[in-house]
Backbone as a ProteinNet text record, in pm:
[ID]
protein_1_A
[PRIMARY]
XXXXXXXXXXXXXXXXXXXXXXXXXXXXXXXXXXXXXXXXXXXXXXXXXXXXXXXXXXXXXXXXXXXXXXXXXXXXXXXXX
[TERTIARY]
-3625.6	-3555.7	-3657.2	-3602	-3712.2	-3667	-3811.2	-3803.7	-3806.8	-3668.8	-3672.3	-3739.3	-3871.2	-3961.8	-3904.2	-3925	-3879.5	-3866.9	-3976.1	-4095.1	-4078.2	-3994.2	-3971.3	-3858.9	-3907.8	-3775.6	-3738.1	-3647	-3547.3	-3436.2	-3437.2	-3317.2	-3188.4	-3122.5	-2979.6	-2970.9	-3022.9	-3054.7	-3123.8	-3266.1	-3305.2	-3237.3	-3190.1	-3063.7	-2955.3	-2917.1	-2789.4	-2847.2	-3007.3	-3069.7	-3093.9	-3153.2	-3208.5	-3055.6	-2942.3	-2817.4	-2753.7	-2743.5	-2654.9	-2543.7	-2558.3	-2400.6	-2367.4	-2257.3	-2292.8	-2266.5	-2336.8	-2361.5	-2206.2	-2087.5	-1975.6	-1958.2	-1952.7	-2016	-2100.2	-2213	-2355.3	-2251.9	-2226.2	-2218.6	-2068.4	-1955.9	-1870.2	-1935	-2026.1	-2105	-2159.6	-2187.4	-2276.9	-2147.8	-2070.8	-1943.8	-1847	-1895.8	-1817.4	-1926.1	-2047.8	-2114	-2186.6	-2118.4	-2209	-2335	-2347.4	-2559.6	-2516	-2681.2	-2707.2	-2806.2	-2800.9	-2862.4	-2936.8	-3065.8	-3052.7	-3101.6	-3045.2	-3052.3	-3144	-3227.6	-3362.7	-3333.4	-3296.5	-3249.8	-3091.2	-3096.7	-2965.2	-2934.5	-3088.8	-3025.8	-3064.5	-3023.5	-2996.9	-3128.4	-3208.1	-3274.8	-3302.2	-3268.9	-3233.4	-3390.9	-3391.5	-3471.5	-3443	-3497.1	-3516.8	-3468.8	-3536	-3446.8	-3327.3	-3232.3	-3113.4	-3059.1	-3086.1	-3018.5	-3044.7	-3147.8	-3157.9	-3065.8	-3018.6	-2943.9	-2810.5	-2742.9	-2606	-2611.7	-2683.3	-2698.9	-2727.3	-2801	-2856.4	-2871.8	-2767.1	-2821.8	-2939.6	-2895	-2991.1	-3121.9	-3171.7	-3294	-3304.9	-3275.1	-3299.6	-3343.1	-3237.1	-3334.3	-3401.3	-3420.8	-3558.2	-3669.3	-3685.6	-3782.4	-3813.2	-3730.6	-3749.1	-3810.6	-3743.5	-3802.5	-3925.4	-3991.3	-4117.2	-4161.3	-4154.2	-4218.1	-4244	-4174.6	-4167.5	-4244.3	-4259.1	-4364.5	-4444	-4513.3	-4652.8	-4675.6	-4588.7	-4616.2	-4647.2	-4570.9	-4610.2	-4743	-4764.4	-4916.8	-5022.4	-4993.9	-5099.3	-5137.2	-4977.9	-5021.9	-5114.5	-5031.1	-5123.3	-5292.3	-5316.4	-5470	-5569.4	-5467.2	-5556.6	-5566.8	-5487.6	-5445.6	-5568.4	-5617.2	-5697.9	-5906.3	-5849.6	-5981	-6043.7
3089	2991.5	2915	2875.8	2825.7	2669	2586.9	2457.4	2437.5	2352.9	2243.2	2154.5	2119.7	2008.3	1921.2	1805.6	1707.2	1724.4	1708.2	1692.3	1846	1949.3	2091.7	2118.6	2088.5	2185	2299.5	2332.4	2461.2	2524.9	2613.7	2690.8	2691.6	2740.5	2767	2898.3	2920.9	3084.6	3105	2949.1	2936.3	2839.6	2730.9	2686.3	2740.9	2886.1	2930.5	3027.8	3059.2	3148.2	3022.1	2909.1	2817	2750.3	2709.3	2690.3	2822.7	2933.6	3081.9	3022.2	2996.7	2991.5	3063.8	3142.3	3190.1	3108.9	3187.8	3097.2	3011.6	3058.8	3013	2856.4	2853.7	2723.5	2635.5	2717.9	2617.3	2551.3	2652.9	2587.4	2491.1	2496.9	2385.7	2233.7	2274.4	2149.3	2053.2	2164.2	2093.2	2004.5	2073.8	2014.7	1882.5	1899.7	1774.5	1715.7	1694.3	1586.5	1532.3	1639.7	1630.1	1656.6	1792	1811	1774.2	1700.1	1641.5	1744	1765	1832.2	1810.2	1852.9	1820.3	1957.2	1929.6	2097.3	2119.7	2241.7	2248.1	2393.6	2354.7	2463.2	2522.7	2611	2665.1	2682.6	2650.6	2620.9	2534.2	2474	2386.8	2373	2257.3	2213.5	2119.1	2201.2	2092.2	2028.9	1882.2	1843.1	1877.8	1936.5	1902	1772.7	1664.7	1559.6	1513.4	1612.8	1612.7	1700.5	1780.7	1888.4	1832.6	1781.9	1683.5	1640.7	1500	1403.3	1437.1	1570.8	1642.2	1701.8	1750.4	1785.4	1722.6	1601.8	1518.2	1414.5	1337.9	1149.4	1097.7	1121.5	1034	1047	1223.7	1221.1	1190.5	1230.5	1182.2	983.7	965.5	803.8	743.8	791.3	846.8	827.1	997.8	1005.8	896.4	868.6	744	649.9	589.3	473.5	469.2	610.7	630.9	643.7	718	733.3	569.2	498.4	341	281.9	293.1	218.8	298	395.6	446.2	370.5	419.9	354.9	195.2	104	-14.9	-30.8	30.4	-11.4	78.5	191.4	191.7	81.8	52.6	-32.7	-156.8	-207.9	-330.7	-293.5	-177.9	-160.3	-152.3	-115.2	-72.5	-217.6	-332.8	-488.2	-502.1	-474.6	-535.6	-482.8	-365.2	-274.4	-292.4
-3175.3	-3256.6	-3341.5	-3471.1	-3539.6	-3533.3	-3581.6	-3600.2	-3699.9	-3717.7	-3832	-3877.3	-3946.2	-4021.1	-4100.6	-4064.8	-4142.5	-4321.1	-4299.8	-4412.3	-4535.6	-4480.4	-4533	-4614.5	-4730.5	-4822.7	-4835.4	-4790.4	-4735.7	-4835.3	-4850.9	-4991	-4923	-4990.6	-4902.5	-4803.4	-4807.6	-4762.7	-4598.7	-4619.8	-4520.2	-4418.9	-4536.4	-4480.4	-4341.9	-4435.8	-4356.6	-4243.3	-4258	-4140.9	-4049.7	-4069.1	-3964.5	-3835.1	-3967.6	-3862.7	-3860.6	-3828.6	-3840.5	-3861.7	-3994.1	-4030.7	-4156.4	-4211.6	-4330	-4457.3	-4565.5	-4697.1	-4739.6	-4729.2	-4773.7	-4670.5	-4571.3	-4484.1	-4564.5	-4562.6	-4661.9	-4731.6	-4814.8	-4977.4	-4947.2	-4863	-4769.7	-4759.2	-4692.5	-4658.9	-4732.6	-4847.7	-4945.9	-5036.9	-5039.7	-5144.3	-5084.1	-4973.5	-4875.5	-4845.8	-4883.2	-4860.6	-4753.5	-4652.7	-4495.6	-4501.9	-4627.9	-4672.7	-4773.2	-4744.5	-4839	-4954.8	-5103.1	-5125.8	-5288.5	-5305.7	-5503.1	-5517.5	-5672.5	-5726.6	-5866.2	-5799.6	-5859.3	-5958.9	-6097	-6205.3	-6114.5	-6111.2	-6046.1	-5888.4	-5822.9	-5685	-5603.1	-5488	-5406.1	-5362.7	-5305.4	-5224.1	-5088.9	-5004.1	-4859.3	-4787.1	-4805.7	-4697.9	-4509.2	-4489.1	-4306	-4276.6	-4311.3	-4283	-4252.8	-4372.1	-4446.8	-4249.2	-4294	-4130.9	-4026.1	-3993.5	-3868.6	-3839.5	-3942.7	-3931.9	-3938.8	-3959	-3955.8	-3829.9	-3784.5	-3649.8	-3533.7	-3567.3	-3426.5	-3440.9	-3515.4	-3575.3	-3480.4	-3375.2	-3274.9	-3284.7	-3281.8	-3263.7	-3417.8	-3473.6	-3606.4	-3635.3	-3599.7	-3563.6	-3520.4	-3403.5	-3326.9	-3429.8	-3456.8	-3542.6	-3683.5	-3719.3	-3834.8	-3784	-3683.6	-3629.4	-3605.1	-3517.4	-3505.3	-3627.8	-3728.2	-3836.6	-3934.7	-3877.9	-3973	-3907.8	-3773.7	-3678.8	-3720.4	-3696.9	-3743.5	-3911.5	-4019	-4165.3	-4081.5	-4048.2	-4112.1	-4002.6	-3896.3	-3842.5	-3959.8	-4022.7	-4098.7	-4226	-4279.3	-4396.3	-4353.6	-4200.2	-4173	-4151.4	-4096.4	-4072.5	-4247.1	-4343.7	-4511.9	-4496.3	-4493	-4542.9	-4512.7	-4369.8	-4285.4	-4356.3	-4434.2	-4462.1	-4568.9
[MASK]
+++++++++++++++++++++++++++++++++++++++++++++++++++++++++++++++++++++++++++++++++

């Protein structure tokens, strides 16, 4: 099974291989707003982020939270440098 990266912009394609779901789903999802998505010339671009948070709010907040605690102890350590 593969892992989802935050931080990883994903096509629709890898999209519909990472959740096995097929493309007519994807492109469902995308039109109802559950993915979130922007579109780069003619096709779609999904953050990791974006699938996390449709799949697992929690850990997904999780991870933010951690990720905001790490940012603001780094900004405070530059303040400090």
């Amino acid at each position: 099974m593969s892992e989802i990266k935050p931080n990883e912009v994903y096509t629709t394609e890898e999209t519909q291989k990472l959740l096995k779901i097929s493309n007519s789903t994807v492109k469902r999802l995308l039109k109802s707003g559950l993915l979130r998505a922007n579109k780069v010339g003619k096709q779609y671009r999904i953050l990791g982020h974006e699938l996390l948070q449709m799949l697992s709010p929690d850990i997904d907040r999780k991870a933010t939270a951690a990720y905001q605690k790490i940012k603001s102890k780094t900004k405070d350590n530059l303040k400090n440098w």
